[in-house]
N, C-alpha and C positions, 0 to 999 in steps of 0.2 A: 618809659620811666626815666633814662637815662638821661635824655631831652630835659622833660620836667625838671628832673632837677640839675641841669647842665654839670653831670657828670664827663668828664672827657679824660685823658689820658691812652697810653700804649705802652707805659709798663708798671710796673707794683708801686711806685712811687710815683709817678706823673697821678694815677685813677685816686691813691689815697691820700695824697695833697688836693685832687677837686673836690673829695669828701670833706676831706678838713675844710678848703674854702667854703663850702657851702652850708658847714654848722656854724662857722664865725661867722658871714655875713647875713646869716636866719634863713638860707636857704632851705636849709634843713634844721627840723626842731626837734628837742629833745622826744622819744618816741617814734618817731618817722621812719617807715622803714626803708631797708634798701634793695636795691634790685636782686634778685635772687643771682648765684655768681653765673648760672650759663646763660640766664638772660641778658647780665650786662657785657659778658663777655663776646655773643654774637653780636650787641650793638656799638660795641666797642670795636668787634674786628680783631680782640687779642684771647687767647688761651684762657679754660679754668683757669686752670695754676694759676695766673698770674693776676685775675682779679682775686683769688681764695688767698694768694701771700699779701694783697694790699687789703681786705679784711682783716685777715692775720695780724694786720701791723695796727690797723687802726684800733682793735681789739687793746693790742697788745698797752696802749698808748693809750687806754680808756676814752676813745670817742667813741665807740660803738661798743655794745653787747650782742650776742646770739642767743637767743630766747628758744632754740629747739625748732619746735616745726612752726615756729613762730617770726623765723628767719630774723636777719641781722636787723636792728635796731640802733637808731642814735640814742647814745647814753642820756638817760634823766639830766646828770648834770655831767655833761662832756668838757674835759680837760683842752677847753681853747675857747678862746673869746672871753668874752666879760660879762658872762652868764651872769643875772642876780636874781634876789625871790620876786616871786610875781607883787606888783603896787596892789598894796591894798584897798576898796573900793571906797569909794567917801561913802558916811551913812550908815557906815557896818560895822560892830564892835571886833575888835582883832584878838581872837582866841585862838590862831594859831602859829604864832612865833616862836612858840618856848623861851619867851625871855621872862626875866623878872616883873616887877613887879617896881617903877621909880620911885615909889612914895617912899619904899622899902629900903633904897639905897642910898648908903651916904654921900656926902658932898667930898670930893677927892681934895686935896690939898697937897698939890707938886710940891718940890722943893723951892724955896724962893730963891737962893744964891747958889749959881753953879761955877764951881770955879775952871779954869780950862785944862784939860787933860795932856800931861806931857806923854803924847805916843799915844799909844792904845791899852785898853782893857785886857786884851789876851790872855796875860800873864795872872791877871784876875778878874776873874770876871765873873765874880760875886762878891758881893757887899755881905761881910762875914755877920752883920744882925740881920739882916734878912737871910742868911742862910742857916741861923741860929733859928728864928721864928720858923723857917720850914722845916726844923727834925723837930723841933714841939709841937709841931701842928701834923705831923706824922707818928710823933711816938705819941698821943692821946690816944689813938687807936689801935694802939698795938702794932704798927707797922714798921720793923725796923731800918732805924733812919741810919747806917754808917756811911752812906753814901745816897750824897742828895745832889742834886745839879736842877738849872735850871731851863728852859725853853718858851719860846713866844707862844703859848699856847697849848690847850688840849692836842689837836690835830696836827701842830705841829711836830709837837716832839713824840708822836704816834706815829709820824710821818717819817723822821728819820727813824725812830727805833727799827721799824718792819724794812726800812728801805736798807738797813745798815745790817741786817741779821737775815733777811730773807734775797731769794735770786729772781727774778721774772721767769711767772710758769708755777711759784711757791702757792701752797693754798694755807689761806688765814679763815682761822675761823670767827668768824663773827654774830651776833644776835641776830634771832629773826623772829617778832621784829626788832630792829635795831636804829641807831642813830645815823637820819639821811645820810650827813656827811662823810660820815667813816663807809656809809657804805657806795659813796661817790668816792671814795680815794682810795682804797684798796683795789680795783681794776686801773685806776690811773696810773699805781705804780708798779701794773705789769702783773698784778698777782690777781689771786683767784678765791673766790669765797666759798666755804662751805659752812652752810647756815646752821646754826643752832638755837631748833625752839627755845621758847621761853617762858616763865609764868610768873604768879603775884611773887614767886622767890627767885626769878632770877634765871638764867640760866639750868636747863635741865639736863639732869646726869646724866641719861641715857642718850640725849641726843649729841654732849658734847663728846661721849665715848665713838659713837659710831662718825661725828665728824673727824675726830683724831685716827682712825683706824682709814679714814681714806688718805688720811698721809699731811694733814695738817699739820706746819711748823709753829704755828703760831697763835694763840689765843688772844683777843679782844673784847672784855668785857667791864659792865661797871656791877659794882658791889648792892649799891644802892642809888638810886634816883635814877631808875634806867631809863633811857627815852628810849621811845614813846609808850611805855606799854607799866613804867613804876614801879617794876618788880625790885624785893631787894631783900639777899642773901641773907635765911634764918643761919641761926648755928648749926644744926642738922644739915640744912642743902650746904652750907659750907664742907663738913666732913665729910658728904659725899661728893662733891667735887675734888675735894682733894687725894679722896681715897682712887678715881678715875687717873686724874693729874699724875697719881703717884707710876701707873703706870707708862708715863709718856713722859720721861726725865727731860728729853731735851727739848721740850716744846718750851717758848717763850710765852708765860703768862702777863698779858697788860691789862690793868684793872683801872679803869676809869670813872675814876672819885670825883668829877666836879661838882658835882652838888654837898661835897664833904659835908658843910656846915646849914646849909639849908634841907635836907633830903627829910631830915622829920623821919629819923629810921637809924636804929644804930648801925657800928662795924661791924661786921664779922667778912674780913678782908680774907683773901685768897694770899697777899701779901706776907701776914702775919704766920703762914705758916708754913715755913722753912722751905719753900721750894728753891732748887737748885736755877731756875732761870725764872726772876720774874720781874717787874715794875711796878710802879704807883702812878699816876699820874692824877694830878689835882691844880684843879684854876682859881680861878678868883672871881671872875667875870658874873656870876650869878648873886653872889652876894654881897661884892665890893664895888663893881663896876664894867659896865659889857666893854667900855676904851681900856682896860686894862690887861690885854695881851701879854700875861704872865702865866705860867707855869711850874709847877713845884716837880720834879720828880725822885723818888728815893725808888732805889734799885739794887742787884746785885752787883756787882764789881765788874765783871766783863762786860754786862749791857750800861753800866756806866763810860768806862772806857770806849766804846762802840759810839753811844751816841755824841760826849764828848767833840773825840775825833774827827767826826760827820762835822759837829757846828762849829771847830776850830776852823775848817776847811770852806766857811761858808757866810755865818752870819758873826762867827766869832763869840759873840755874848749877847746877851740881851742889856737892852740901854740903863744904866744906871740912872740915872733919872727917873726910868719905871720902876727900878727895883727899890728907890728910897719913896717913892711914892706909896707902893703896898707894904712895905714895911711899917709908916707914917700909920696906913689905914690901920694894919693887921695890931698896932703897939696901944691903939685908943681904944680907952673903956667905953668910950657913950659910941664907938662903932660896932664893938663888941655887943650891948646891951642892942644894938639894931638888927644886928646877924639875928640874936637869939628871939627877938620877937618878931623876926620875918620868915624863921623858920617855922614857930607858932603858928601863926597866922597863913602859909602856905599852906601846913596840916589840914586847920581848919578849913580852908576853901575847898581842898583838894576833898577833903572827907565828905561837905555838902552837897557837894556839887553829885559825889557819887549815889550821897543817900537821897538826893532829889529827883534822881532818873533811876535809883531802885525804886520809890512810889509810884511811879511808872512801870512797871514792872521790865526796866531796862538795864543792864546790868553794865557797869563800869570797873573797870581797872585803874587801881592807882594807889599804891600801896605807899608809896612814898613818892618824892619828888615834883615836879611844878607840874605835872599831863593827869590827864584822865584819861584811858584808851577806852572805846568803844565798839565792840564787834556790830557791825551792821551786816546786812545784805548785799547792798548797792553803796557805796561808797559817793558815787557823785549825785545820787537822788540825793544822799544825806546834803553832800554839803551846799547843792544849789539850794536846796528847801532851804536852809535855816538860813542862807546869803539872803533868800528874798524875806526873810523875818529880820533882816538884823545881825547875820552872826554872820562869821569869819572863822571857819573852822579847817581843819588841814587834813586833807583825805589822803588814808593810809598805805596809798601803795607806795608815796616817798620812802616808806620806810619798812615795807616788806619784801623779802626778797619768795617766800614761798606758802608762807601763812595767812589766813583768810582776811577776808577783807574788814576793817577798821576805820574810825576816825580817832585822831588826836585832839584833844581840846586843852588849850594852854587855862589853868585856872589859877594862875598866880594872883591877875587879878579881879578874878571875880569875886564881886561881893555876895555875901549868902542871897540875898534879895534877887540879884541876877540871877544867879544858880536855879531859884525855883520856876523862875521866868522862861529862862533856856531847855529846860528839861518838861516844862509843857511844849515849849515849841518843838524840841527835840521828839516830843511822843505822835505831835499831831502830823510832822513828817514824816514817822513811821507808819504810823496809820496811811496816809497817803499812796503809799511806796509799795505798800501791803496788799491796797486796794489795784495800785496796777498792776499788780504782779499775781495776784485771786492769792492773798493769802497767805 
């Protein structure tokens, strides 16, 4: 196996630089396992130890996971090379990117005169009405705003928070299922997940208690329009989140709002109530535009400080030019009047879509937000079947780390017409799948 995949080296660093080489240049692909460690070490000629500390590292460094007796594995999406999503097939309708919805989104309008900048933004680096628009678009929901800062993004400023507050070796808890990305970037930055079920309300009580009792610093969740799975926080599951939370004062709660204005679901924020360490995080990308790599985040005062700090030290600020840009969008009524009839209108797909595969007697999840989840059986029977009908759906293990197997289907925009289309097809590959299986 070693050969195969021209692993070479003779000590901890040499064997997990040819690991690395070999997931950049597609030697190894995401999934791919690796040599068991006394196998590669006899073909190597060097000690356990010393291929178990160069897994160790590459673990540490999210290219590879360890799956149990399922031995070490290349990460789904391993932190090197220039990994992208798979090209989608000509001929197929694409229902599984979670994006919007273009008809939906407005037409951006940059600033037209930039004048040139004496030195840098450091010193400010927020545009004081765009940081007006982000405590009103944080206090609508009860989320208090005394403290707002900005970042390039969801992931990103998720990224510094957990990297700036947690040590490599920290465990975060995160949804399962949960959002691919977050759950590709929490082992990249050295940390460790432990999963917390989920349902049509979001995060459950009992699993986020027994995640926090195995020693979780840190929480990651959204309120509402969760991917992939829709669920999103009643006022009930909220008090008993919090009543759990209350006993784990120093965990860091991050609540991931991007769907704020499209999710078709009220607040009932973990934010809004009073906890001693928590965040907001909220983008724009869904309903202003996927080029608009902005960020909104209101926090408590140390994890503002913390993250600050981080992006002083880094990126500095996010570009003024983007920040007069979304301010531009966030300030117009006829983009406003767009927001509110694409969240309308997500609803309504998202709800056909579901009641079309209940007449089937198939059941879907999607309480709020642009997904529909589906528990199936087989996962890749589902989505080869409906690829040869036509469909482009996103099989659910991107996004489970322990919960049974799923498909995601993006229904932003599907039309009801389609919806009823897709959910015969969806039945008669059940049927299919059933008949190989006896049943």
């Amino acid at each position: 196996m070693a050969t195969q995949y021209a692993l070479s080296g003779t000590t901890a660093r040499g064997i997990s630089s040819s690991v690395e080489h070999a997931v950049s240049e597609g030697g190894l692909a995401p999934g791919d396992a690796l040599p068991p460690v006394r196998r590669l070490a006899d073909e190597l000629g060097v000690s356990p130890g010393t291929v178990a500390t160069a897994y160790r590292e590459l673990r540490r460094r999210g290219i590879v996971v360890t799956r149990g007796r399922g031995g070490t594995v290349v990460a789904q999406a391993p932190a090197v090379g220039s990994r992208r999503p798979p090209r989608v097939p000509s001929g197929v309708r694409d229902l599984a990117g979670g994006h919007p919805d273009p008809a939906l989104l407005p037409v951006l309008l940059p600033p037209g005169r930039v004048d040139p900048v004496n030195g840098s933004h450091r010193a400010s680096p927020r545009l004081p009405r765009l940081e007006e628009l982000a405590r009103q678009w944080f206090a609508r929901d009860g989320v208090p705003c005394e403290h707002v800062t900005f970042a390039h993004g969801a992931l990103d400023c998720m990224a510094r928070l957990l990297s700036a507050e947690l040590k490599p070796g920290d465990a975060v808890a995160v949804e399962d299922p949960g959002f691919h990305h977050l759950l590709d970037l929490v082992p990249a930055l050295g940390l460790r997940m432990a999963p917390v079920a989920v349902d049509d309300e979001g995060i459950r009580p009992d699993a986020l208690r027994a995640a926090l009792r195995t020693g979780a610093r840190a929480l990651v969740c959204s309120p509402r329009g969760q991917s992939p799975r829709g669920g999103c926080f009643s006022a009930a599951r909220r008090e008993d989140l919090m009543a759990v939370l209350a006993g784990f004062p120093d965990v860091l709660v991050v609540e991931d709002d991007h769907n704020a204005d499209i999710a078709g679901a009220p607040a009932h924020s973990l934010a809004a109530g009073g906890l001693p360490r928590w965040a907001q995080v909220r983008t724009v990308s869904k309903h202003l535009g996927i080029d608009l790599r902005w960020a909104a985040l209101s926090c408590d005062p140390t994890t503002l400080a913390r993250h600050d700090g981080r992006m002083l030290l880094t990126s500095g600020w996010v570009s003024h030019l983007l920040q007069e840009t979304v301010a531009v969008a966030m300030s117009d009524d006829a983009v406003r009047a767009l927001v509110s009839q694409a969240q309308q209108t997500y609803r309504e797909r998202r709800q056909e879509l579901i009641a079309q595969l209940g007449r089937h007697g198939i059941t879907g999840h999607g309480a709020s937000g642009l997904n529909v989840w589906v528990p199936v059986r087989d996962e890749s029977a589902v989505v080869n079947g409906l690829r040869s009908r036509g469909w482009w759906i996103a099989a659910g293990a991107r996004f489970r780390i322990a919960t049974p197997p799923a498909v995601r289907i993006t229904t932003a925009g599907l039309e009801p017409a389609g919806a009823a289309v897709l959910a015969s097809d969806f039945a008669q590959v059940l049927g299919e799948s059933e008949a190989m299986y006896g049943g």
